[in-house]
C-alpha positions, 0 to 999 in steps of 0.5 A: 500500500502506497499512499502519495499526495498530489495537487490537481487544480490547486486542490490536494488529493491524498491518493492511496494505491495497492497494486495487486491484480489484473481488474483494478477499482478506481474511485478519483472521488472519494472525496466529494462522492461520498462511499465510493472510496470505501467501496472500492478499497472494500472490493479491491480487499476482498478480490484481490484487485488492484487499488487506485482512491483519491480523498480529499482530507483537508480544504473544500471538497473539489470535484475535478471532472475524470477527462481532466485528470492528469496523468499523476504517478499514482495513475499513471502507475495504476493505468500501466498495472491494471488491464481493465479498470472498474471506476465508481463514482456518485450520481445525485439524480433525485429521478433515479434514488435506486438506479445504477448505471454501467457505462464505460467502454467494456460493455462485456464487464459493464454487464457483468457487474450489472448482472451481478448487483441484480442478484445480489442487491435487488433493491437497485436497478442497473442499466447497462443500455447506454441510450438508458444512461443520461450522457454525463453519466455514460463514462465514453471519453478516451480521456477518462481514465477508465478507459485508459487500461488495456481492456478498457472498463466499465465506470458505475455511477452509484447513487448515494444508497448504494454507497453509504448506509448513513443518511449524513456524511460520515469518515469513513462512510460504510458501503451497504453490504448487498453493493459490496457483494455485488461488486465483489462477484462482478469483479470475481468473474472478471478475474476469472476470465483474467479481464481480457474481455473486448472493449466493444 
């Protein structure tokens, strides 16, 4: 475990990095999106995958669009090691309280980790058909990091009761357990198949 801190945009981000295996969960931010650090230091111990979080422990939360991350060590470490990258983020649409979506440039691992939370976490609904997912959300860029491994990835846009059981901020915040084991199923049938899934 590596831990590094870094400036972005004048905003300083600690960001901690495990390299392990081939899948790798990334959350760049954990601090403004509450839960998706945790979560993905919780799936990432569980399965074996690697480990890529950046938190904000001091000033404003700042949140820095993922096209406009730029190539840090951290990530640029994480990007070289992992071959197809899960990356959770927030989404606060008030419409969709329970919707997951999977976007991302794998759609092969986006269905995957969709199929997996249907059975594991019934209480939310995943999408995976990209017309589905309003277009911020949809996580296609090239710049965006998740797309940037080999075998692209897959980007889950959780809203806040997928990521915390509490109904205010706290540190850390604790994922509901019915995500995590979603998560951790998904993400055990991509490193069964090693990750090397299409990125179309």
């Amino acid at each position: 475990m590596h831990t590094e801190r870094v400036t972005i945009e004048d905003a300083t981000f600690l960001t901690t990095l495990r390299l392990a295996g081939p899948v790798g969960l990334l959350a760049l931010h954990g601090g403004v999106e509450g839960g998706t650090a945790e979560l993905a230091s919780e799936v990432a111990t569980r399965t074996g995958a690697t480990l890529l979080t950046f938190t904000q422990p001091e000033g404003p939360p700042t949140h820095i669009p993922s096209t406009r991350m730029p190539p840090c060590t951290p990530l640029t470490t994480f990007l070289s090691h992992a071959t197809l990258t899960i990356s959770l983020h927030g989404h606060s649409r008030r419409t969709a309280p329970r919707t997951i979506y999977a976007g991302g440039s794998n759609r092969p691992a986006a269905r995957i980790l969709a199929t997996a939370l249907s059975h594991r976490a019934p209480a939310f609904e995943p999408i995976t058909t990209l017309a589905d997912i309003p277009r911020p959300l949809r996580g296609l860029h090239p710049d965006n990091p998740v797309n940037q491994t080999r075998d692209g990835g897959a980007q889950l846009e959780l809203p806040i009761l997928a990521r915390t059981t509490h109904p205010r901020p706290t540190n850390p915040e604790i994922p509901p357990t019915e995500v995590v084991e979603g998560i951790v199923a998904g993400v055990r049938v991509l490193l069964e198949g090693g990750g090397g899934f299409p990125s179309h």
